[in-house]
N, C-alpha and C positions, 0 to 999 in steps of 0.2 A: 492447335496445341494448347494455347493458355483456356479455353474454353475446356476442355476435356480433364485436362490437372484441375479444375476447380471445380468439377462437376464430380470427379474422383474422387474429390475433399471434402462432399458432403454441401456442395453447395448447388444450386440451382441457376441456368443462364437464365435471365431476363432482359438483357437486350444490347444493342451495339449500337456505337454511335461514330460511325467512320466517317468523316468529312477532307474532300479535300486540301493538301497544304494543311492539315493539324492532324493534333494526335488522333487516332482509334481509341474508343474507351470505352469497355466493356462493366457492365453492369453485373452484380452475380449476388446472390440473399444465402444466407445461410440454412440449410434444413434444418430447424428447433423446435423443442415442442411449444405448442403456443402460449400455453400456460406460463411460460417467460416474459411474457408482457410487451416484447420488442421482437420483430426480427432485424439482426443484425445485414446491413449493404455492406458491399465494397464494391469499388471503383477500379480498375486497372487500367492503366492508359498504354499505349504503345506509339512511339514516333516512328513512322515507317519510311524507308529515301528507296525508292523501287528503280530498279535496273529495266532494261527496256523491255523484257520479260517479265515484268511483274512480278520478281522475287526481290525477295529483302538485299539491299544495299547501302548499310544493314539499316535493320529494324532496333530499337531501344526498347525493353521492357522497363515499364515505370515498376515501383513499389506501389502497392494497394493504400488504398484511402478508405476509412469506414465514414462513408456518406451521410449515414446518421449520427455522428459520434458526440453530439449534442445530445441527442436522445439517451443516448447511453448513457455518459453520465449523471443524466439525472434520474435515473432507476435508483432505485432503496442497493446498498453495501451488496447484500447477498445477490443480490440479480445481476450486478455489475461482475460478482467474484465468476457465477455460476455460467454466464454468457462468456465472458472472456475465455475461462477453460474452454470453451470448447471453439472459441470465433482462433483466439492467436496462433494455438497449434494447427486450426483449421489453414490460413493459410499459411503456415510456414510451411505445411507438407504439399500443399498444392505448388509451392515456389521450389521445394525436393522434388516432386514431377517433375516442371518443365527445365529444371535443371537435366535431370537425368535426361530425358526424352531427345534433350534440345543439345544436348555437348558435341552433337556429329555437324550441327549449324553455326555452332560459336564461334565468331571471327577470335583465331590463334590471338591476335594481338591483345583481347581480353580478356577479362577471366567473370566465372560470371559471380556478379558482387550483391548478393544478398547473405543475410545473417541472421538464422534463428531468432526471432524474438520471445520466446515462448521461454521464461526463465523461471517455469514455476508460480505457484500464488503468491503475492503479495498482499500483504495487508494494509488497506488503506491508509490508519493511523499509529495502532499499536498490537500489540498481543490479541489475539484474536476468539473467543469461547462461543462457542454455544453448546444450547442444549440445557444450560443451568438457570435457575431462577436468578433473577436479580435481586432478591434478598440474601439467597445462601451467599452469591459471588460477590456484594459487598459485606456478606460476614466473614469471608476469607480473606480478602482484602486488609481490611481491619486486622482481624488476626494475624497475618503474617507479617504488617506495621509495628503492632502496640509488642509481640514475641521479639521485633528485632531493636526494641528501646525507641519507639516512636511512640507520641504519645495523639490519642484519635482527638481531633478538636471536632464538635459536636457541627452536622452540616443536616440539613434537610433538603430533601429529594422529592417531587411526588411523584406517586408510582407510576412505571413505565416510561418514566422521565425518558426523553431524548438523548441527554446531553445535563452533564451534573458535576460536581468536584469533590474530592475526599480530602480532607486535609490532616494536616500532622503537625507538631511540632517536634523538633528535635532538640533535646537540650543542649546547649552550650555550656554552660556550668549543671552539672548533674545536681547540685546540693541547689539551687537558685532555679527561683521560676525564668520563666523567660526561652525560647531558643527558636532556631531558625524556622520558617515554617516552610512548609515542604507538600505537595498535593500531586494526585494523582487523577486523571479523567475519563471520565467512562461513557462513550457514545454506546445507544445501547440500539438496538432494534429487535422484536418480540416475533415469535410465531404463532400460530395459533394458539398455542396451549398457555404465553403469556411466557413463554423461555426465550431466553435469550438467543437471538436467530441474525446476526451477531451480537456481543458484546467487545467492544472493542476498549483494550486500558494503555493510558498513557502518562507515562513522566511528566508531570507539570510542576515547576518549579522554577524560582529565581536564584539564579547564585550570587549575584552583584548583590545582594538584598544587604542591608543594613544590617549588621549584627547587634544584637544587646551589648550595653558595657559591659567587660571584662572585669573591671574594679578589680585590686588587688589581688584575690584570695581565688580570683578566676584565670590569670595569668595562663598557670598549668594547663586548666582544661579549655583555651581557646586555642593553643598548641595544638592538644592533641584533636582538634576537634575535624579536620579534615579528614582523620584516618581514621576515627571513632565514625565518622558519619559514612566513607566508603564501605568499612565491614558490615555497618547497619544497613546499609541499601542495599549491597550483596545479600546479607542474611535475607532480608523481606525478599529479593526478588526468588531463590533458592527455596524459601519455603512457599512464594507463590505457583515457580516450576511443580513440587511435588505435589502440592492440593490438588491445583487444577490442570495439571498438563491432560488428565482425562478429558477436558473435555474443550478442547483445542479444535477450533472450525477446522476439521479435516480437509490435508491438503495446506495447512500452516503448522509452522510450529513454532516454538518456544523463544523469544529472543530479550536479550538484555541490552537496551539502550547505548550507546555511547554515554560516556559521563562527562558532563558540562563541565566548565571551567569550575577551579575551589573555591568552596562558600568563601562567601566577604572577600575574593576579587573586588580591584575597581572595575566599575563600566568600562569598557570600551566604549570610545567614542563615535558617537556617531558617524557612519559612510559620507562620507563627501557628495552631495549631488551632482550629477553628473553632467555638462554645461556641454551642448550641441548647437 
């Protein structure tokens, strides 16, 4: 039965390892094309208590183990997005088989306890693009910043950069130089054409940051300046949604961060180490 749900699934048996007094644990690869660079294993074990006839009394199905799942993660973003679509749902509908199949063998007493993992893509660190150049995508960036009262402090990148940072400042006092500074990060990965195959952008920032003096005449605007900084980050992210939501790694869409504690918080203090 579990051999047949996983063969259904799109995967392939490759072998059993049934030993006495331990679990059964069967072997199974996923059908991919090869040109994904991995194929993905999994594992399924089974604890069998056999009756004097050699049927289940009872039998445990484990949950599956991806065998190589070291390998996996170190595949490049898009390889890890493109395997997964197809390896989690792969067995979550093999574990719908032998649910279905298996409910006439289910000891009443329990129920059978697995759960969808398959919740959709995920994106490894932030908002997700491809397809655009990484020059247009940090001129949008930029623009959608410097439109919502951010002002661009000058950073250098070299092309196809990796891994890089945008920064900002935000004023504190509008009329005084000086204000919080505020950055954004961009893990990028290229396809052939030199497009972003992902771009991935993320919230990087301190809010515990030191703020500029206030001095007198600044009073007003370090008040207003938590509410002034939330509509600005709203506006940036709102005019980032409209630019680029085109061109959003399909299969993700568009998300706005949680928003960290208010600028010039004190620190929290450091977690207590934990004594065992």
């Amino acid at each position: 039965m579990v051999s047949k749900a996983f063969q259904k699934s799109g995967f392939s048996f490759i072998a059993v390892d049934a030993q006495k007094s331990k679990s059964t644990v069967f072997e199974f690869k996923l059908d991919v094309d090869p040109k994904l660079r991995l194929v993905p294993t999994v594992l399924v074990s089974a604890d069998e208590l056999l009756d004097g006839r050699g049927k289940c009394n009872p039998c445990f199905l484990r949950f599956a183990d991806i065998k190589n799942a070291q390998d996996f993660k170190a595949l490049p973003w898009m390889a890890q997005y493109e395997l997964s679509a197809l390896l989690v749902p792969a067995i979550d509908n093999a574990y719908s088989t032998i649910e279905s199949v298996g409910r006439e063998h289910l000891d009443p007493s329990f129920r059978f306890n697995y759960k969808r993992q398959w919740e959709g893509e995920q994106n490894l660190f932030g908002n997700s693009f491809a397809g655009i150049s990484l020059s247009s995508f940090k001129e949008s960036i930029v623009r959608a910043y410097r439109s919502a009262g951010f002002i661009p402090i000058e950073s250098e990148a070299a092309d196809k950069a990796s891994e890089f940072a945008l920064a900002f400042s935000f004023p504190v006092d509008p009329a005084k130089d000086g204000g919080v500074v505020y950055k954004v990060r961009i893990r990028s990965q290229y396809d052939a054409e030199g497009h972003c195959y992902p771009c991935e952008l993320t919230e990087y920032y301190d809010p515990y940051q030191q703020l500029p003096p206030a001095g007198f005449s600044g009073v007003l605007s370090r008040a207003t300046l938590e509410s002034r900084f939330t509509a600005a980050r709203d506006a940036a992210y709102q005019s980032l949604r409209t630019d680029l939501e085109r061109y959003l790694r399909p299969g993700s869409v568009f998300s706005v961060p949680p928003k960290q504690a208010p600028l010039g918080s004190p620190r929290p203090p450091p977690a207590p180490i934990a004594v065992t």
